[in-house]
C-alpha positions as a Markdown table, in Angstrom:
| # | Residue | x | y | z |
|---|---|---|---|---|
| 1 | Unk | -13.4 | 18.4 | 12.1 |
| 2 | Unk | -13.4 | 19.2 | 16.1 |
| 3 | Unk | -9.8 | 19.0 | 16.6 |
| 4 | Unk | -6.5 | 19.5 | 15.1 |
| 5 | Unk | -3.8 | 17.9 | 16.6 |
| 6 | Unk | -0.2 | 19.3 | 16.7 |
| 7 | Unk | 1.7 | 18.1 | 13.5 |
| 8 | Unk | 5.7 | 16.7 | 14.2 |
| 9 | Unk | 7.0 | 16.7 | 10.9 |
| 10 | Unk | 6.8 | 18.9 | 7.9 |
| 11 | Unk | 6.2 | 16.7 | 5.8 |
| 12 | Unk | 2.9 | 16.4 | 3.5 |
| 13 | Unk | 2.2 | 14.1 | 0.6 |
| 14 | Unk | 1.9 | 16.7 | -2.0 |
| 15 | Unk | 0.7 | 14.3 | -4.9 |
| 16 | Unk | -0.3 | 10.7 | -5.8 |
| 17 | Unk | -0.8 | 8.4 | -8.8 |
| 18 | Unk | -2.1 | 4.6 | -9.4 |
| 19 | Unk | -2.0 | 2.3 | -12.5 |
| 20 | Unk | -3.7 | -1.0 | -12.7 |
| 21 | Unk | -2.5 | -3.5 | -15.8 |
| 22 | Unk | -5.5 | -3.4 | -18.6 |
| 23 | Unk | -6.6 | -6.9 | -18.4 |
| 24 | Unk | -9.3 | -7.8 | -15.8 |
| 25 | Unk | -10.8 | -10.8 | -14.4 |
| 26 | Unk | -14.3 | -10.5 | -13.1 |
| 27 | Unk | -15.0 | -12.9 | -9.7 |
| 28 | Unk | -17.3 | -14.4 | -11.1 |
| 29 | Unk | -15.3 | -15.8 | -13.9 |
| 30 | Unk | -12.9 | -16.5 | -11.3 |
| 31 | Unk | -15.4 | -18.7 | -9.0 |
| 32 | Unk | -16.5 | -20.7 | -11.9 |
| 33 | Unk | -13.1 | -21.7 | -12.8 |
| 34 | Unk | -12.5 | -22.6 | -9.5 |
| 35 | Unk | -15.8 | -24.9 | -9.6 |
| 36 | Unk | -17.5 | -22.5 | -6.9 |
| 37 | Unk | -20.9 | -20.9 | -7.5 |
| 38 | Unk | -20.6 | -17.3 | -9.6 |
| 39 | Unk | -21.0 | -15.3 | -6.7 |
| 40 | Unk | -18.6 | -17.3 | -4.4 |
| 41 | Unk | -15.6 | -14.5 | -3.9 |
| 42 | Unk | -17.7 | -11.5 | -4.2 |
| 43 | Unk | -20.1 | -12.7 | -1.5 |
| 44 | Unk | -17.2 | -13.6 | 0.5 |
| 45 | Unk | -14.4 | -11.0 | 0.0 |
| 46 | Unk | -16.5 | -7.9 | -2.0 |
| 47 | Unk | -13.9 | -8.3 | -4.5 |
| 48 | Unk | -15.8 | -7.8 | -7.8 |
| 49 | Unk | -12.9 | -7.8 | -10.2 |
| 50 | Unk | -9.1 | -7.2 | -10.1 |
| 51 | Unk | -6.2 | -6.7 | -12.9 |
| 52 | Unk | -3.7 | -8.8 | -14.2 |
| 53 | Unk | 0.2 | -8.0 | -15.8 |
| 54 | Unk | 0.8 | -8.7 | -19.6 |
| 55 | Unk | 3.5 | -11.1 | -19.5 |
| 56 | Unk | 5.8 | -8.4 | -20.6 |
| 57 | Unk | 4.9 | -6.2 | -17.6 |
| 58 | Unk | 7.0 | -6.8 | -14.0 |
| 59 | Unk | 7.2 | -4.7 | -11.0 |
| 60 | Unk | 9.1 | -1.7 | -12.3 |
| 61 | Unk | 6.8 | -1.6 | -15.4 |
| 62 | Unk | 3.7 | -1.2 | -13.1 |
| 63 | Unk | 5.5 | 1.0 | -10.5 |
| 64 | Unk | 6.8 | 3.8 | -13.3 |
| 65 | Unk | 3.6 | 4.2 | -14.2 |
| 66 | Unk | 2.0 | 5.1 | -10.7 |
| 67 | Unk | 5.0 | 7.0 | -10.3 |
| 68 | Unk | 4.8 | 9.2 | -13.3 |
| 69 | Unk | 1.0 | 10.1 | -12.6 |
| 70 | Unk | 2.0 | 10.6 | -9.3 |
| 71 | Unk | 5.0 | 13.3 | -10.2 |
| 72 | Unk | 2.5 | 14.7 | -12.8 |
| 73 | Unk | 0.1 | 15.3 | -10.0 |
| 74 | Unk | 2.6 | 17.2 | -7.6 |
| 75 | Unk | 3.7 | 19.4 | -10.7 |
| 76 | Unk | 7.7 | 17.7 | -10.1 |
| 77 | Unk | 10.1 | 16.0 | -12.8 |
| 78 | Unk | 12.2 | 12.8 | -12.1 |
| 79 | Unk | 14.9 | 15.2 | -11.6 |
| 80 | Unk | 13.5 | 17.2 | -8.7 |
| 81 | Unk | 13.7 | 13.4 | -6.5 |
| 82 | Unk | 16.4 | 13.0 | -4.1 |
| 83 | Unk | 14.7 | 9.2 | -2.9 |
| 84 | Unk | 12.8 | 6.7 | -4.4 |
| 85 | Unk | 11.5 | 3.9 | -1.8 |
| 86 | Unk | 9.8 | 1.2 | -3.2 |
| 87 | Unk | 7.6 | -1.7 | -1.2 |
| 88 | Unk | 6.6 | -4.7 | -3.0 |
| 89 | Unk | 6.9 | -8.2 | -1.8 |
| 90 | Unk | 7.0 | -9.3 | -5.7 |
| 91 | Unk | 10.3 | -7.9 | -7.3 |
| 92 | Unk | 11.4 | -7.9 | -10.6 |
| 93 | Unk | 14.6 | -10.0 | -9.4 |
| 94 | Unk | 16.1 | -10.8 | -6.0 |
| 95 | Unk | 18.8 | -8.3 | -6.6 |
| 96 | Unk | 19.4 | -5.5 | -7.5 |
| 97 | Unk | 16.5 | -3.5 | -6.0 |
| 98 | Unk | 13.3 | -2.9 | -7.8 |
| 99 | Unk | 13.4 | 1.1 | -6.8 |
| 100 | Unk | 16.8 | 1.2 | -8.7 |
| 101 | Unk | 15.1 | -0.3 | -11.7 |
| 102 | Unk | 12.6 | 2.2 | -11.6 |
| 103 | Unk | 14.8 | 5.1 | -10.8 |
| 104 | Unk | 16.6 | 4.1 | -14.6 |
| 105 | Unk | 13.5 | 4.2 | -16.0 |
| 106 | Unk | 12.4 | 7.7 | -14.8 |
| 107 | Unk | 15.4 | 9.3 | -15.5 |
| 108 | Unk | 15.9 | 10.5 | -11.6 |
| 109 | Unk | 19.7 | 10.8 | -11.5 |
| 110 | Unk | 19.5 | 12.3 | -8.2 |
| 111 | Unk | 17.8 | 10.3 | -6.1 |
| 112 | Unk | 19.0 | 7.1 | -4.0 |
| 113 | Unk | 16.9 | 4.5 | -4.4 |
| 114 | Unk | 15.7 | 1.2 | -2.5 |
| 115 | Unk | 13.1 | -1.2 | -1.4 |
| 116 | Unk | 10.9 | -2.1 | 1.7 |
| 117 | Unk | 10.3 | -5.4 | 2.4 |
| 118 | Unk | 7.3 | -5.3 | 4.5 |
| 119 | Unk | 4.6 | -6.8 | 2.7 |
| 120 | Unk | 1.4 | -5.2 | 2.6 |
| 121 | Unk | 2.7 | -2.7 | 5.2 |
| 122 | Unk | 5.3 | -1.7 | 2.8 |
| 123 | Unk | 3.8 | 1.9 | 1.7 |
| 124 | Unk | 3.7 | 2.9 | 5.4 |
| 125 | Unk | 7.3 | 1.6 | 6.2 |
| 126 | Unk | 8.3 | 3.4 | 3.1 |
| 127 | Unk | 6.4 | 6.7 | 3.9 |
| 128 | Unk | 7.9 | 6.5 | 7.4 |
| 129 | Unk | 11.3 | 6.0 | 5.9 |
| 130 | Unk | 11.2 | 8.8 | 3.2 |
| 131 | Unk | 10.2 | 11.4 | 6.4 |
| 132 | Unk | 13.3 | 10.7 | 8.4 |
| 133 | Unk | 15.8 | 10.8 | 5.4 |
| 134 | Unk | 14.2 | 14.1 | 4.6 |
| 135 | Unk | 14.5 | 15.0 | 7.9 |
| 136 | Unk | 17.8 | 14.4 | 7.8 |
| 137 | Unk | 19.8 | 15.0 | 4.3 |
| 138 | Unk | 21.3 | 18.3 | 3.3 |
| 139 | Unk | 22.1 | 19.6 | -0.1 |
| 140 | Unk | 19.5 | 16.8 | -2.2 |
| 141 | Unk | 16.6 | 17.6 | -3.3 |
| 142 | Unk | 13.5 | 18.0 | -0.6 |
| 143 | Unk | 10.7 | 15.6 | -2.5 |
| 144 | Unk | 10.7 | 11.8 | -2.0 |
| 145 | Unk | 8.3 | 9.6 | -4.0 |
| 146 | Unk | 6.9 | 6.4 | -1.8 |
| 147 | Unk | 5.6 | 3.3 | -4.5 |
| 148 | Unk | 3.8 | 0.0 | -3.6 |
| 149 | Unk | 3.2 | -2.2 | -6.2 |
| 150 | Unk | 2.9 | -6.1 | -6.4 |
| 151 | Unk | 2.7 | -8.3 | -9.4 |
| 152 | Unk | 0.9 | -11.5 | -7.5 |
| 153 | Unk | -0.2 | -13.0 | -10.5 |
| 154 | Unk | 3.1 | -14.7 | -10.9 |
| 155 | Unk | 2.9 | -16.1 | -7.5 |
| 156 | Unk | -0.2 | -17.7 | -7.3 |
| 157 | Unk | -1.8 | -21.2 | -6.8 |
| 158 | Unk | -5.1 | -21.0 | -8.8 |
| 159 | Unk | -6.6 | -23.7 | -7.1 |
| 160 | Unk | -6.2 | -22.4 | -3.8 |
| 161 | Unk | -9.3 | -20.5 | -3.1 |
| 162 | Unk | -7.6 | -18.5 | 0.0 |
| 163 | Unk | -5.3 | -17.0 | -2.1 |
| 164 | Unk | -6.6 | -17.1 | -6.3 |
| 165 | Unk | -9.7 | -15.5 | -4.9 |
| 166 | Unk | -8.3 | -12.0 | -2.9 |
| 167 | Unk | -5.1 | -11.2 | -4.8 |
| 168 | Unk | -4.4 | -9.2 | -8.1 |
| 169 | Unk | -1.6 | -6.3 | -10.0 |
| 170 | Unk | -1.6 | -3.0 | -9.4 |
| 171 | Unk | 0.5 | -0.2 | -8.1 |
| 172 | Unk | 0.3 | 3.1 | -6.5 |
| 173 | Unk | 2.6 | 5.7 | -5.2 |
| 174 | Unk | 3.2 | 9.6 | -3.6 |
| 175 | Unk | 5.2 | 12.2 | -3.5 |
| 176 | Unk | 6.2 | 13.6 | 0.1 |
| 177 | Unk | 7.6 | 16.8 | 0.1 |
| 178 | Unk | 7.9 | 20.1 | 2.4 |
| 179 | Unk | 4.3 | 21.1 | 4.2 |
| 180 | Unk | 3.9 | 24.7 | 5.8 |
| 181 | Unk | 2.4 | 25.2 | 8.9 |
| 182 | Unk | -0.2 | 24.2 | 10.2 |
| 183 | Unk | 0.1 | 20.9 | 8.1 |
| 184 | Unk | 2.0 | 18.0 | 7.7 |
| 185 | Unk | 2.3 | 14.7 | 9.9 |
| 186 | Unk | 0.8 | 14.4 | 13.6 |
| 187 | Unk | 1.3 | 10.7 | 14.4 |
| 188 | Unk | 3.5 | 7.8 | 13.0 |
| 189 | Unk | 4.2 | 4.2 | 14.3 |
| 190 | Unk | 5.0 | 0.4 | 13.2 |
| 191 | Unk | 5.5 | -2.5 | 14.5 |
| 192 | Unk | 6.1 | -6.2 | 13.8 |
| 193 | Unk | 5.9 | -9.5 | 15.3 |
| 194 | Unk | 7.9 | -12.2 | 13.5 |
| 195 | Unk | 7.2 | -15.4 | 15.5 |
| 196 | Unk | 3.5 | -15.2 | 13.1 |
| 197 | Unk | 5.8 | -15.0 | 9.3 |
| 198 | Unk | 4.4 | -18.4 | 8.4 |
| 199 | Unk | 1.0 | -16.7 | 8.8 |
| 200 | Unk | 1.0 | -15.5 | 5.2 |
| 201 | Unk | 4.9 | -16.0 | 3.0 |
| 202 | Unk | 5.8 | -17.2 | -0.4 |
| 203 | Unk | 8.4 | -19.7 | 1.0 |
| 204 | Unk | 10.8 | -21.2 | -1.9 |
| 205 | Unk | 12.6 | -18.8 | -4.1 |
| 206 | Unk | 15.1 | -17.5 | -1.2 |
| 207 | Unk | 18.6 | -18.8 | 0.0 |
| 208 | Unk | 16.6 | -21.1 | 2.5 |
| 209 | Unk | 14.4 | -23.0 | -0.1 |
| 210 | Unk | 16.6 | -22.1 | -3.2 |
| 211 | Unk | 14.7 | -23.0 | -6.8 |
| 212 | Unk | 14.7 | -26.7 | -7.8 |
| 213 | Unk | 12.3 | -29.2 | -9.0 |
| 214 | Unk | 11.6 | -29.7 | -5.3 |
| 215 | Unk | 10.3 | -26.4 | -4.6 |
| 216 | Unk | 8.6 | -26.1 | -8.3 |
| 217 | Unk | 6.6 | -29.4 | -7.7 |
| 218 | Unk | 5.5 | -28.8 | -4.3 |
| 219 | Unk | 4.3 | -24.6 | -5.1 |
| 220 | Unk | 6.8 | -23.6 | -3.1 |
| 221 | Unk | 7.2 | -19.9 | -5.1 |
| 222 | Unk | 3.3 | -19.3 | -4.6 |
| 223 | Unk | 1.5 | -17.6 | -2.1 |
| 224 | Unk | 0.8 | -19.6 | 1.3 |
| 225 | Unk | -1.8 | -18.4 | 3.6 |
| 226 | Unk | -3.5 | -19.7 | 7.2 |
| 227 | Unk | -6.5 | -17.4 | 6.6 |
| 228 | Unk | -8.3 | -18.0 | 9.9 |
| 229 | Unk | -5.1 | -16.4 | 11.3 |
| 230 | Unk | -5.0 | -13.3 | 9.1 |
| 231 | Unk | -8.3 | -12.5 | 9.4 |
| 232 | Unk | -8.1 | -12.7 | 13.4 |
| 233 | Unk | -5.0 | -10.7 | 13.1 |
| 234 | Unk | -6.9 | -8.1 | 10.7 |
| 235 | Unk | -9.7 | -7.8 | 13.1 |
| 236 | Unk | -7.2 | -7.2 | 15.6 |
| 237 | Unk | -4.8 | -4.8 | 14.0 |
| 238 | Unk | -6.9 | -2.0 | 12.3 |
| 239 | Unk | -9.2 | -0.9 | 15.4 |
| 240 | Unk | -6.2 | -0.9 | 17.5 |
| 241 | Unk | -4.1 | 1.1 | 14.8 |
| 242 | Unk | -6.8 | 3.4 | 15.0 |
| 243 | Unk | -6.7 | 3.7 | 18.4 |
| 244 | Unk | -2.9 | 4.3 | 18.9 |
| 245 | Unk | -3.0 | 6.7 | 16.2 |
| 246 | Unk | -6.2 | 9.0 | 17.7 |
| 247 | Unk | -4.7 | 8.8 | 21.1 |
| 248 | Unk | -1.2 | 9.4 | 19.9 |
| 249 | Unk | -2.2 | 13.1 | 18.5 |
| 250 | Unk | -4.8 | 13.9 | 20.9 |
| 251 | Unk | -7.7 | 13.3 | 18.7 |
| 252 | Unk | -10.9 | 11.3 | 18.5 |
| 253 | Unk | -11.6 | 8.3 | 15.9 |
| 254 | Unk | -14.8 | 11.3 | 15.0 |
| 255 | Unk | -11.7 | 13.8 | 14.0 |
| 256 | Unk | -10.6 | 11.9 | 11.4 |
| 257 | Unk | -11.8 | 13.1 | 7.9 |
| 258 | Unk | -10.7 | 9.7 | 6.2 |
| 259 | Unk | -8.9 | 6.7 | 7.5 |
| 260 | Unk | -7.2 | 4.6 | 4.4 |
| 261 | Unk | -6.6 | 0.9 | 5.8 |
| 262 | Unk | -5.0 | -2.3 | 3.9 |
| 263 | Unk | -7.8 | -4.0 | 2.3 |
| 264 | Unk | -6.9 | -7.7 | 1.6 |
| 265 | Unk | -10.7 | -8.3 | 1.7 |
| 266 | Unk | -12.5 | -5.0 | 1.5 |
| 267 | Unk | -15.7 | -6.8 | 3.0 |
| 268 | Unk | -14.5 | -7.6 | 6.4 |
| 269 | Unk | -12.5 | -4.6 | 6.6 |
| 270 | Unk | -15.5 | -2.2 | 5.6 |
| 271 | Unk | -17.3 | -4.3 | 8.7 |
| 272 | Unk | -15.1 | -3.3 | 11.0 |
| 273 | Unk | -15.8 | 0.7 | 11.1 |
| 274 | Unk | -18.3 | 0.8 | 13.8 |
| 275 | Unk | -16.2 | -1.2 | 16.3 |
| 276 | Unk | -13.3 | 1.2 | 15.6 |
| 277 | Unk | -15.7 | 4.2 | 16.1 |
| 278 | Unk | -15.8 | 5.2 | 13.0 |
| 279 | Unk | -19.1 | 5.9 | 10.5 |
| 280 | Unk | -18.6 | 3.8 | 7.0 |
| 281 | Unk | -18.3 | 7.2 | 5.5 |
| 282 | Unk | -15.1 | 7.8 | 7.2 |
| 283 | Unk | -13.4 | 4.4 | 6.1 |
| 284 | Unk | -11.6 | 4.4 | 2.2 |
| 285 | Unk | -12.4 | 1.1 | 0.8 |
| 286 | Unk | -11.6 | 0.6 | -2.9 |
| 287 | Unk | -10.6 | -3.4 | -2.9 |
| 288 | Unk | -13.5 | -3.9 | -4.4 |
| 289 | Unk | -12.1 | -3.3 | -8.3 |
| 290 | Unk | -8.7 | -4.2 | -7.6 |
| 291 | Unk | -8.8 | -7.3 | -4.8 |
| 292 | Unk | -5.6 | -7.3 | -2.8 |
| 293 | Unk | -2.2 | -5.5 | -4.7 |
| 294 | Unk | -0.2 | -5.4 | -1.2 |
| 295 | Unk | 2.1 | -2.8 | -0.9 |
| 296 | Unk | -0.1 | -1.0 | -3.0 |
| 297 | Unk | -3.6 | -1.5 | -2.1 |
| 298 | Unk | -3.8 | 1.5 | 0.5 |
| 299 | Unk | -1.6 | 4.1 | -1.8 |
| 300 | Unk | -4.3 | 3.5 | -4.6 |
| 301 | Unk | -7.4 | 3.5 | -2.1 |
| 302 | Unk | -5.5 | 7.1 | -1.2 |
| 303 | Unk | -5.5 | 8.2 | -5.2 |
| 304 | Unk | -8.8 | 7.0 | -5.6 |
| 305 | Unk | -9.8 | 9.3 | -2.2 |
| 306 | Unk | -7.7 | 12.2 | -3.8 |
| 307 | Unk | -9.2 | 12.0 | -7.3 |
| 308 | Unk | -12.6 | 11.4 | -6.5 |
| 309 | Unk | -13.8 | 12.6 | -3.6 |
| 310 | Unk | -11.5 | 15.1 | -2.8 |
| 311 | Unk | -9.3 | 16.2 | 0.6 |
| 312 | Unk | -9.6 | 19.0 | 1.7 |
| 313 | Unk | -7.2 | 21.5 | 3.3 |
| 314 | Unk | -6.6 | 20.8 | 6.8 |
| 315 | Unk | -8.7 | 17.3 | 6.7 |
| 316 | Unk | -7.3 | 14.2 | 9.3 |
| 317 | Unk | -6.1 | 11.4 | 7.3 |
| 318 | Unk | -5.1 | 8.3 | 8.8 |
| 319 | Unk | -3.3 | 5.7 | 6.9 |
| 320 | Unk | -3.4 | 2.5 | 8.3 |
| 321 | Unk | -1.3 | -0.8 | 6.7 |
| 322 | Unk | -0.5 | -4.5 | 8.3 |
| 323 | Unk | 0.1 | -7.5 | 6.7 |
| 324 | Unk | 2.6 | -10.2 | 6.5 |
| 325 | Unk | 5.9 | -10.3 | 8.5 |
| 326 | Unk | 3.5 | -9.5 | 10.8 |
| 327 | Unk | 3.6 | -6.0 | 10.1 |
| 328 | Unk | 1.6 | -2.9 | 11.0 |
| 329 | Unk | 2.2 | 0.5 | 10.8 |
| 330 | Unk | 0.2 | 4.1 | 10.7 |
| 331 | Unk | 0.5 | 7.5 | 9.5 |
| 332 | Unk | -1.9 | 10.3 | 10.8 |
| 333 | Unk | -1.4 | 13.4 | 8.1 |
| 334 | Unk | -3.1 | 16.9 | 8.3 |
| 335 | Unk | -3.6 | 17.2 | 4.6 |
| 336 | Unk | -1.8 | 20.2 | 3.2 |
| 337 | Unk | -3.1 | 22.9 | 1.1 |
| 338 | Unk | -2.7 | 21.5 | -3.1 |
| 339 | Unk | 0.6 | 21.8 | -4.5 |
| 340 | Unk | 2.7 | 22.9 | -1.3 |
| 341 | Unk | 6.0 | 23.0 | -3.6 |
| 342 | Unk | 8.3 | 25.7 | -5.0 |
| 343 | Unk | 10.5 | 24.4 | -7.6 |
């Protein structure tokens, strides 16, 4: 690395954790079912596989999971939370929140819990909002745990190729506690631009297209999609994330160690490296086995980083998300030593 920037907040992701349901559906299962040729979505997308929910599973079922390996990881208990913030644009129910379901589940009397809605971008809204309540709270306990997880197979229209084809189950999360210097976070941002919401929503099932037979026969509760205009506004978004981020902090797109991005097709976002300045070494892409999961598609490309590669101490790491709403939103981290807690 040829620069380190100066860090803003003390805050460090100080462990992570992923779960992905047990059944899987290979792409090229998935193509022939859909009548395309076997290698259809992988050609198109890189997606070779991705994971789909028992019945019995929903949100929270996925979410505890990630968040237990994630606790496990930073060497914490449910009781040493004061927040759990949870994105996920596929909740259990419409009320009460998904985190609060989870927070039962854990046991993790102390912490206030809630939900993100922000889509794919949810992690990053949620990491953003866990360091300023930390920032900000006296007397609770110092560690927040961030979780993205989507259950999409519910949501779906299997005969539209847009959607069937890129998404699947999964979650991820990470626990954000206290850093010591020289480490913690250098840049954050987000954005939105809600005049493009019909560019990707799920658009019955609210109090504006309430359930009926109406909305049931027409697919109103699955996923809709104008995927020309996503993938203009993904090749858009992530060089220019990149861009505000490095500039922001005082770095170069060369200074970063690892950038995590969104992934909704790991193909075209892989193919976008060079034109954000990066090498494909420095670009995360782990869509591949999981297709898009949303909220938690960059939290698990992050575990997957953590557990098998490696960060090091000190390492740039730039998390990049965007997706529906629009949304966008990044997080440049200087990675703290392991295990920066003291219970």
């Amino acid at each position: 690395m040829n620069g380190r920037p100066a860090v803003r907040h003390r805050w460090a992701i100080t462990g992570t954790g992923s779960y992905l349901p047990d059944q899987r559906v290979p792409s090229e299962d998935l193509s022939l079912a859909m009548g395309l040729e076997a290698g259809w979505i992988e050609g198109r997308t890189g997606i070779r596989r991705r994971h789909v929910a028992a019945p019995e599973q929903a949100a929270s079922d996925l979410a505890e999971r990630a968040a237990r390996r994630a606790l496990d990881a930073a060497g914490l208990a449910a009781g040493d939370l004061g927040l759990i913030v949870l994105g996920t644009s596929t909740p259990d129910e419409l009320g009460p929140s998904t985190a609060c379901r989870v927070q039962a589940m854990l046991g993790a009397a102390q912490a206030a819990a809630f939900d993100v809605a922000a889509a794919c971008t949810g992690f990053v809204y949620g990491l953003q909002t866990a360091v300023g309540w930390l920032a900000t709270q006296r007397g609770k306990p110092p560690y927040a745990l961030v979780i993205g997880v989507e259950v999409y197979s519910r949501f779906l229209n299997t005969g539209d190729r847009a959607t069937a084809a890129l998404f699947g189950d999964g979650a991820a999360a990470a626990v954000i506690g206290p850093a010591p210097p020289p480490y913690g976070i250098a840049s954050m941002g987000m954005g939105a631009d809600g005049t493009r919401a019909g560019d990707v929503l799920i658009p019955a099932g609210g109090s504006r297209a309430p359930a009926g037979p109406g909305t049931l026969a027409s697919l109103g509760h699955t996923i809709h999609m104008d995927a020309r205009a996503v993938r203009s506004f993904i090749v858009d978004v992530l060089p220019r994330l990149i861009s505000e981020a490095t500039d922001d902090a005082g770095v170069k797109p060369g200074d970063l160690a690892l950038v995590v991005p969104h992934q909704p097709n790991p193909r075209l976002v892989a193919s976008l490296a060079d034109q954000a300045g990066l090498t494909p070494d420095q670009m995360v892409i782990a869509g591949q086995d999981v297709g898009n999961i949303g909220a938690a598609s960059l939290p698990y490309a992050l575990d997957r980083a953590v557990r098998t590669r490696g960060i090091g101490e000190g390492e740039l790491v730039l998390l990049a998300g965007f997706g529906a709403g629009l949304t966008w939103g990044h997080t440049l981290l200087v990675w703290p030593p392991r295990r920066t807690h003291n219970r």
